[in-house]
N, C-alpha and C positions, 0 to 999 in steps of 0.2 A: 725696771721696765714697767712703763705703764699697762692697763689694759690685763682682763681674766687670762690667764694660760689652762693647758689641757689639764683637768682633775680639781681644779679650784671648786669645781660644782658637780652633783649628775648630769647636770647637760651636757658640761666638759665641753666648751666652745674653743674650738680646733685654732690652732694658732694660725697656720697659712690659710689666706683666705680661699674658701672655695670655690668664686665665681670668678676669677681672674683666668684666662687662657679661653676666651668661648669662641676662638676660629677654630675652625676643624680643616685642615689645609690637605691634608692627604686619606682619604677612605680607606687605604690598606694598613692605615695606623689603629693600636688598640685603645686606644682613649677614649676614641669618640663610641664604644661601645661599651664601657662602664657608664656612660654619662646619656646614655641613650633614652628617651620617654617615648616608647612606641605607640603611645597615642596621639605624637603629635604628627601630624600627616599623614594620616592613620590610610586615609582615602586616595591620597596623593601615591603611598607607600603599594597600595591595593593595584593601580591602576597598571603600576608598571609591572607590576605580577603578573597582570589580564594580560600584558601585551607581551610578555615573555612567553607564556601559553598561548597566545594566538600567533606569536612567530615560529613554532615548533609543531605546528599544522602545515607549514611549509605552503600555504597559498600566498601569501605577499610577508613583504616587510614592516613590520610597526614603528612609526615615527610618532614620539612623545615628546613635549613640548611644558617644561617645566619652570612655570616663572614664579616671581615673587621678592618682596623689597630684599636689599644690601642686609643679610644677616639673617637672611628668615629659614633658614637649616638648609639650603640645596645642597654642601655637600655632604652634610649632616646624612642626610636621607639617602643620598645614593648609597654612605659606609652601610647603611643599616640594610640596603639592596644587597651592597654585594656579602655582606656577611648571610642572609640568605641565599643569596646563592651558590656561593665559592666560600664554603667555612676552611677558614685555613688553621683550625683549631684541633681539628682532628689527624688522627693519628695517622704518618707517613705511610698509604698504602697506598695500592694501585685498587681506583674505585671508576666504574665508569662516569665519564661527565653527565651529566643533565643539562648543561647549558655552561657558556665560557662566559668569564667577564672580562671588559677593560677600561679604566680609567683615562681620561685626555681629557687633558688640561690646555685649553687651548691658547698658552703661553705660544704663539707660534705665529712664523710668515704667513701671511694670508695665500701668497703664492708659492707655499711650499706643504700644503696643509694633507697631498700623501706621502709627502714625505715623513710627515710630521706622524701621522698617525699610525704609517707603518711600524714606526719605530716604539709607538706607544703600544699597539698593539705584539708586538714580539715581545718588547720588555711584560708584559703584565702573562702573558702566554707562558713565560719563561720563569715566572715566582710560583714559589711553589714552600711548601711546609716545611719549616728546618729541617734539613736532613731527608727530605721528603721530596714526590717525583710534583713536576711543573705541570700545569694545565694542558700546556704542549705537547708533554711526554706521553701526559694520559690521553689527550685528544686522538695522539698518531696512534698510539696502540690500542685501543678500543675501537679504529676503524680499521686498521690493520686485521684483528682478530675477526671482528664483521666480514670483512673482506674476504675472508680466508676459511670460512667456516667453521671458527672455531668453537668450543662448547668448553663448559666449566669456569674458575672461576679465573676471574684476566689476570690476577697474580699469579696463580700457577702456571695457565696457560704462556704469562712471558716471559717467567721464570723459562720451560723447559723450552720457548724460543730461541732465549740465549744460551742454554747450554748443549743442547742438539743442534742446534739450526742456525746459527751464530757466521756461518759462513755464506749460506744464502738468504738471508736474509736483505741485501742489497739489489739480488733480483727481485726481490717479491718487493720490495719497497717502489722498483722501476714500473713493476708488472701493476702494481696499486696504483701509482700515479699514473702512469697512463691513462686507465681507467676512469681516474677522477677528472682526467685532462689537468694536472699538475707541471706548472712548467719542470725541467728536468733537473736544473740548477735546483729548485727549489727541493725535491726529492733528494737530491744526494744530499745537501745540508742537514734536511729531517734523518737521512740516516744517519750522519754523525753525530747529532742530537741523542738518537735514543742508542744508540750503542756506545756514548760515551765518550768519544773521540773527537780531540779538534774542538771543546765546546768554546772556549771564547773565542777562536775566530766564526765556528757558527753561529755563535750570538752575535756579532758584529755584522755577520752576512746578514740576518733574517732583520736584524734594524735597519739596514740600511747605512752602515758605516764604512767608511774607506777604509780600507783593507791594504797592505803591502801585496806587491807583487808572488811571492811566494806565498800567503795566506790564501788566495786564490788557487795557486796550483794544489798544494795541503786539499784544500777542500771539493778540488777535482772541480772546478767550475767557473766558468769565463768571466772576466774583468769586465765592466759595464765600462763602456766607452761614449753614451751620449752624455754631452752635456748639458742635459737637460734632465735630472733626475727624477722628475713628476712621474713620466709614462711606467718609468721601467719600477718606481713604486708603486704605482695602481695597479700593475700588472701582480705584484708580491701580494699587494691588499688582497686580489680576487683567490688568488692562490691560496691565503689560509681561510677565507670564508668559502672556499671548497671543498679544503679541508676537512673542514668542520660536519659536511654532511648537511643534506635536506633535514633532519630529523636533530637537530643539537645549533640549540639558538647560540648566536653567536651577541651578547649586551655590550652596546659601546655605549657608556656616557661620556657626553662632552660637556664639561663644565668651564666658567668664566667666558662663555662666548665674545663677551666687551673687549677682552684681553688683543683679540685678534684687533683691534683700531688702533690705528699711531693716533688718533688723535679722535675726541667725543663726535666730531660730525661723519665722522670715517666710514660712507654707506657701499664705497668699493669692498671694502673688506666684508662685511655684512653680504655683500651678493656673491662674493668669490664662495664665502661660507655656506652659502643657500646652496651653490650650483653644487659644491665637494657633497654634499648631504642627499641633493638629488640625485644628482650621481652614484652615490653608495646605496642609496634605496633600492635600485632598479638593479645593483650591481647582483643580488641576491634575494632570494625568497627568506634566509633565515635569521634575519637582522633584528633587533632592537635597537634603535637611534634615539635615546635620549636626551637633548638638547635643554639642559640649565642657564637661564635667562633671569636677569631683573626685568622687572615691570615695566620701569622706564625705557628698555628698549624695546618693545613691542611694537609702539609707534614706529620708530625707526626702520623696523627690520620690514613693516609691512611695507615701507615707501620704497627701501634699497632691495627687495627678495621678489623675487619675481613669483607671481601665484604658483604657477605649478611645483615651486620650488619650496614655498612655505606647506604647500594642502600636504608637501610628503615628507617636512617636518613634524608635522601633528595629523600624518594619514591616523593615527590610531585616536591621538585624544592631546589637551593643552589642558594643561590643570596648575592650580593656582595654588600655593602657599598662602596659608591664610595664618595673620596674627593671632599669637595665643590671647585665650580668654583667662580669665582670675585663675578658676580652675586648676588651668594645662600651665599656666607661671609659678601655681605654687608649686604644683608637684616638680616641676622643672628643679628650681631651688633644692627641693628636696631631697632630689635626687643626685644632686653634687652636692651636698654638704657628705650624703651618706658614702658617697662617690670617693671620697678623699679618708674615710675611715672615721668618722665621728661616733660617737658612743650615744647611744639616749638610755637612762637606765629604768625609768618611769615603766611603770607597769600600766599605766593612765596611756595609749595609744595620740591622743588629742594633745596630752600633755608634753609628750616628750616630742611630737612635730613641733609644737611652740617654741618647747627650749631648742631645739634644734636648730630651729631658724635664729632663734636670739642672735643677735638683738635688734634684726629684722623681724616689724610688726607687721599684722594682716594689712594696716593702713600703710605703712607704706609699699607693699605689695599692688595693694589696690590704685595706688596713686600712679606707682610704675606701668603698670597697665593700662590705665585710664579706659576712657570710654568704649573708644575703639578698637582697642587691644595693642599688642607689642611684640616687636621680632625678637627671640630667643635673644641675638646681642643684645639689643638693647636692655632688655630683662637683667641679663649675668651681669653687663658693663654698670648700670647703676644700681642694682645689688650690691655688688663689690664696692665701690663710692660707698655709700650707707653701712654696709657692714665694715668699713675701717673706720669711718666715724663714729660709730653707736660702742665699737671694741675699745676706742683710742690708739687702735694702731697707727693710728695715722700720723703721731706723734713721735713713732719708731721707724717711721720708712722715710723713705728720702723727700722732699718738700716737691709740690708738683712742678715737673719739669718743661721749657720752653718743648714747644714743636722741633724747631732745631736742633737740638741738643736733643728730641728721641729720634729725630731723623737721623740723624748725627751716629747714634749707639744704633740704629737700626742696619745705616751703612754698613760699618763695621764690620757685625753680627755675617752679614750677610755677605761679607768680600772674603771672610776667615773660611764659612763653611765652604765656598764655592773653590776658594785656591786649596783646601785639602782634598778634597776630590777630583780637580780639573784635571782636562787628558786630552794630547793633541787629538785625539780622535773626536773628541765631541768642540773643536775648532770649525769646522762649518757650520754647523747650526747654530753655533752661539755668534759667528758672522752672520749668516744672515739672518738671523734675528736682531740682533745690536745695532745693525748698523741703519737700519728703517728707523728706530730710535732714538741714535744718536744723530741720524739730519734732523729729524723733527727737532731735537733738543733746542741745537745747534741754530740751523734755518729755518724755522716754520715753516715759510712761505714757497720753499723749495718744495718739486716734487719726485714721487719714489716712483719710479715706472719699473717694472719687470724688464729684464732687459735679455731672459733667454730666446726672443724669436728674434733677435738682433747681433749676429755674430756670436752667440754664446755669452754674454756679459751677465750677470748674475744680478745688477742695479744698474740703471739709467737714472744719474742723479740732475734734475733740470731747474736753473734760476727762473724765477718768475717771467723774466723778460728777455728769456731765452739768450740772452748774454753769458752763460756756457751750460753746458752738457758735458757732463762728466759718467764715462763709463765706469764700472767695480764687476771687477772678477773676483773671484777666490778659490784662489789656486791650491786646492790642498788633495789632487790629485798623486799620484807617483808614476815614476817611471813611464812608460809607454802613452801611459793615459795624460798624463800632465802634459806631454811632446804632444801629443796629437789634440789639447785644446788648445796649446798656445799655436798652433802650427793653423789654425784654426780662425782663431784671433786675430792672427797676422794677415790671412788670408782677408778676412769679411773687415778689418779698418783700416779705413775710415768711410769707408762707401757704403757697408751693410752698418755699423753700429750708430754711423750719422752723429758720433761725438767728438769733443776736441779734445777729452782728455782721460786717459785709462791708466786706474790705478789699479795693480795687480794686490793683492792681498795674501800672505802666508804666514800662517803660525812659526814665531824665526828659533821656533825647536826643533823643527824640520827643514831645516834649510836644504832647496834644489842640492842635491847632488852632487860632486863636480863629475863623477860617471856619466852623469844626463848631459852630454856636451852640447846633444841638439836642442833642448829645452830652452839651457843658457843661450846659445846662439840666439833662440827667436827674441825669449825677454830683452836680451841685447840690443836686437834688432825692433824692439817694441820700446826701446828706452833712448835710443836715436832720434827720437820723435818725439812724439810727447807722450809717452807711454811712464812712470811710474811703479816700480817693484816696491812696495810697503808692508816690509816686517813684522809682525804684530805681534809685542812683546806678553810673557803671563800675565802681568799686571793689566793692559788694556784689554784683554780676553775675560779676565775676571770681573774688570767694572763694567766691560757690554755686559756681562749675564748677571749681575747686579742690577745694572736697569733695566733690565728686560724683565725681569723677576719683579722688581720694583711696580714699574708703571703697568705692569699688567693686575696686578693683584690690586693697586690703586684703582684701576680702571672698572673693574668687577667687582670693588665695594667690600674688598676682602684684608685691605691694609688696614689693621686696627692695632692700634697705639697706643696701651696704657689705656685703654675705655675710648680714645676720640677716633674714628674712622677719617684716614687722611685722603683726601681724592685725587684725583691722577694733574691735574692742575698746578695743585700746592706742590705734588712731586715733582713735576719739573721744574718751577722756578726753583725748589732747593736744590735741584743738579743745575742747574745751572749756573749757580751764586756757587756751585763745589765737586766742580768737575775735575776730577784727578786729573794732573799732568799729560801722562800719554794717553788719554781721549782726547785731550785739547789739541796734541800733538798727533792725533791720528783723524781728528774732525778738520785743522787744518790741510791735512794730505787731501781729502775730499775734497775739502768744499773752497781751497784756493782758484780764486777764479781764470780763468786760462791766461797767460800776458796779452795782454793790449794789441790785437794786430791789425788795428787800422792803417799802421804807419806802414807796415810789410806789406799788406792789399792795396794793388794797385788798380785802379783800372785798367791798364793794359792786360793785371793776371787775369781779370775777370772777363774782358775782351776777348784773352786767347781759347780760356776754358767757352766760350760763346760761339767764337766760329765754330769747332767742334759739335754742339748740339742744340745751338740757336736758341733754345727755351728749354729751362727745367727749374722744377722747382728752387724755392729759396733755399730747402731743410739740404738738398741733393747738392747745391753749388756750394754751400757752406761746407758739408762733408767733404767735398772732393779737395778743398782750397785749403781745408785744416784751420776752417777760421768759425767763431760765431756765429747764427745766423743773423744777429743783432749788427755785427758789423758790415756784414756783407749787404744787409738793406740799406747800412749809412752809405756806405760806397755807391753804390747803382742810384741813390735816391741825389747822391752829389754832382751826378753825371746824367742829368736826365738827356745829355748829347748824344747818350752812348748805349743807354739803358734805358728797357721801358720795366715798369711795375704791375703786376695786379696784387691785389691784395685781397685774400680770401681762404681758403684751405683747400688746397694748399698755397701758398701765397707765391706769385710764379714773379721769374724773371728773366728777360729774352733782350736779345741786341736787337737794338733801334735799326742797327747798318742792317744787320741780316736780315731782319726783319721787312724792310723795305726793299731789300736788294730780291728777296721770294716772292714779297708780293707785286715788285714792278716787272719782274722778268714774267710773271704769269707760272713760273715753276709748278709741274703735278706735285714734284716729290712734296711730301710735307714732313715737317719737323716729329722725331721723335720726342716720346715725355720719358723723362727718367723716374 
């Protein structure tokens, strides 16, 4: 073996290299706090501190505004946030909170984003110290005790809670939420949280996860029947930031905001994100809103974010990551060589940082930084390069590899962890997240429209030239609730959803029932037509939340590959050049365009639909007819004998006959519009 090994010297230069791994992808992980230089964002670090103390004065909410290039610590700093805040290093006791944290990653729907956060928000509420109580637990019983007047210290005090008082405790739980104006559902769950009981269907309830039919009764609390998930999560949101109390800040960072774009110009997303932000400002007094940004999208955000929407993303303050100096890189270095366990034995201070660093010199240090300084990656990323070079290790590791081939091994990596974990429960959000994805993959040019104020449809998927519209449910309701969206469905298409083709969606580990006989009946009744039932096998659940995870960490400047940072561009055309089978097989079920029904539209169908209501729009007669609206222009525009045009928005079409026949007879009545 080439190259010094450990003990060859007192420097003893460490076999694995130290600078290799400088994402930091999760702040609740311990790595990133052995490896931590608390002078770098020193100020940055301060600020969010100021506005944790000025959210715990309970006069407004503080929105902070964190930008700075692809690599330059944002989640770095937040771990280092919340380990001052939320140490989860000490010892499992019941302590009262000072303030909650929570992590969002905003890997998520733009038009699901409280759904998204509620869930983010339970889960990080619900982590708690091996063996140790959750922020949750501590949250409810520290207002509980408040509530109730109690004195001493809150582990005794809940201690003899539960051993005296153990049976009324579910009044005083009722009797506290009311108080706090607590929806009721939301109280009985908190009760079975802290006494023990039911906790993974309580945890699935307070995420926001579908639940079986009995899991509900269990938890003594009514089934959510809208389908439209948004309202009845922003309502869950308000609930635990009431919680929480005037006096006990509640810290959300949201980090990778880029992530929410299907695609780099994507400024719908960026406004949807502004409004969800304004929105949660105003929602409470005890908020900290942390919003993590690269540089480059600033411009962006000020064009797509409406003022009142940005002043209460940075109502507190926007501060800038700024590139380290010589300085703050060496010590950087320093601090992960020592990070990884390396020995200096030099009694000489000066001496043994030198051999330490060996057989990286100050000049190349100096060079890595250059003028204007460098982001911590890029610092560790060509460190690493240089110190396998200066070691000879480089003559021990594998030869530098194509892009493909660590795309390739990153795939993988990334389809392995996700199918050991995967759980039909977490099957709707990895749909609707995936599948905004996989049309952009697929059809660029096609658009994603929200399709819940449209008969319930979950996406409205539309060809450029309006030559079809394709509706996407996803069906991963049960029993009663599942009956009563399809029942729903059936109702509002083709006149409310204005589409020619509806592909139902369900994880096929859960297949409908054959008990649910009215369920079947409607799908039945929805697949006589042009409706669609699309099973969605593990394998295709696992490669949507593969690229979802993929192009969003691409997107946010966080995909880094062996030292090169890959951008969300390069990620898709390599899914596209290697798109697993059932995506291709489940993008085709989409994006097949509707059959050809010029030959089936007659003009007489369009005639007959005409006497009936003389004029209505193109979008309205297409729905009704079950055809394109692309075709149904060709038809009327073939028949100018028969049909007149406008062409406009809404672009209308009315009978020539009737139309003359209302305005020769002098007729009051006038045409209704649909």
């Amino acid at each position: 073996m080439s190259g010094p090994a450990v003990g060859d010297d007192p420097a003893s230069i460490v076999r694995a290299n130290p600078f290799r791994g400088s994402i930091v992808n999760d702040p609740w992980g311990g790595a990133s706090e052995e490896t931590d230089v608390v002078r770098i964002h020193q100020d940055v670090f301060d600020t969010c501190l100021q506005a944790v103390a000025h959210a715990r004065l309970g006069t407004s909410s503080a929105g902070v505004i964190v930008y700075g290039e692809a690599g330059s610590g944002k989640t770095h700093l937040i771990g280092r946030l919340r380990r001052r805040l939320i140490d989860t290093t000490i010892a499992p006791d019941f302590k009262s909170l000072s303030q909650a944290f929570v992590y969002v990653r905003l890997n998520a729907n733009p038009s699901a984003l409280w759904r998204h956060v509620r869930q983010r928000i339970a889960d990080d509420l619900l982590r708690g110290p091996r063996h140790g109580v959750s922020q949750l637990e501590r949250m409810v019983v520290t207002r509980l005790m408040e509530a109730t007047g109690g004195a001493g210290h809150i582990r005794e005090w809940w201690e003899y809670m539960l051993e005296e008082c153990r049976d009324t405790l579910p009044d005083l739980m009722e009797e506290f939420g009311a108080n706090e104006q607590l929806s009721q559902d939301f109280v009985r769950v908190l009760t079975q949280v802290v006494l023990k009981q039911h906790r993974g269907d309580a945890a699935s309830w307070l995420k926001g996860m579908p639940l079986r039919d009995e899991a509900y009764a269990r938890l003594q609390v009514a089934a959510p029947w809208e389908t439209d998930g948004e309202d009845e999560s922003k309502a869950r949101v308000a609930d635990f930031l009431r919680l929480a109390g005037p006096r006990l800040p509640l810290v959300l960072c949201f980090d990778q905001v880029e992530a929410l774009q299907s695609r780099p110009d994507d400024g719908d997303a960026l406004f949807r994100y502004g409004q969800f932000l304004s929105d949660l400002h105003d929602t409470d007094r005890n908020l900290v809103l942390i919003s993590c940004v690269q540089s480059s999208l600033l411009s962006q955000m000020s064009k797509a974010v409406p003022r009142y929407s940005l002043d209460r993303m940075r109502s507190f303050a926007a501060k800038s990551l700024q590139p380290l100096t010589y300085e703050l890189a060496r010590e950087v270095l320093l601090h992960r060589v020592r990070a990884v366990g390396h020995r200096a034995d030099s009694s000489d201070s000066a001496a043994a940082e030198a051999a330490s660093l060996s057989p990286l010199t100050e000049d190349d240090i100096r060079q890595i930084v250059g003028t204007i300084g460098c982001t911590p990656r890029v610092l560790l990323d060509q460190a690493a390069s240089r110190w396998e070079g200066g070691t000879g290790l480089s003559t021990d590791i594998e030869p530098h590899r194509s892009l493909d081939h660590r795309l390739s091994e990153e795939w993988q990596t990334r389809l392995e962890s996700i199918r050991a974990v995967n759980r039909p429960e977490e099957t709707e959000r990895i749909l609707g997240n995936g599948i905004r994805r996989l049309v952009r993959l697929m059809e660029p040019e096609w658009r994603i429209e929200d399709g819940n104020k449209q008969g319930g449809l979950d996406f409205i998927l539309s060809a450029p030239r309006g030559e079809a519209r394709v509706g996407v449910a996803i069906i991963e309701s049960s029993h009663k609730r599942l009956t009563k969206r399809l029942k729903d469905l059936l109702a509002a298409h083709p006149a409310t959803t204005r589409v020619q083709k509806v592909v139902l969606l369900r994880d096929e580990r859960r297949p409908i029932p054959k008990t649910s006989v009215k369920a079947l009946s409607y799908v039945a009744e929805l697949e006589k037509g042009d409706g669609l039932l699309a099973p969605v096998g593990p394998e295709a659940i696992a490669a949507l939340e593969a690229i979802h995870q993929l192009l969003g960490e691409a997107a946010a400047g966080d995909l880094d590959l062996e030292g090169e940072q890959v951008g969300q561009l390069t990620v898709e055309d390599w899914l596209r050049e290697n798109l697993p089978m059932p995506l291709k097989e489940l993008a085709d079920q989409l994006l097949t365009p509707v059959q050809d029904a010029s030959s089936t539209l007659t003009g007489d169908q369009l005639q007959e639909l005409l006497n009936e209501v003389f004029v209505t729009s193109i979008d309205d007669a297409a729905a009704r007819l079950g055809v394109p609206a692309a075709i149904l222009t060709a038809v009327a525009e073939g028949r100018r004998d028969l049909f007149g045009l406008i062409h406009g928005e809404p672009a209308v079409v009315f009978s020539a006959r009737q139309g003359s026949r209302c305005l020769a007879s002098g007729d009051p009545q006038q045409p209704e519009w649909n």
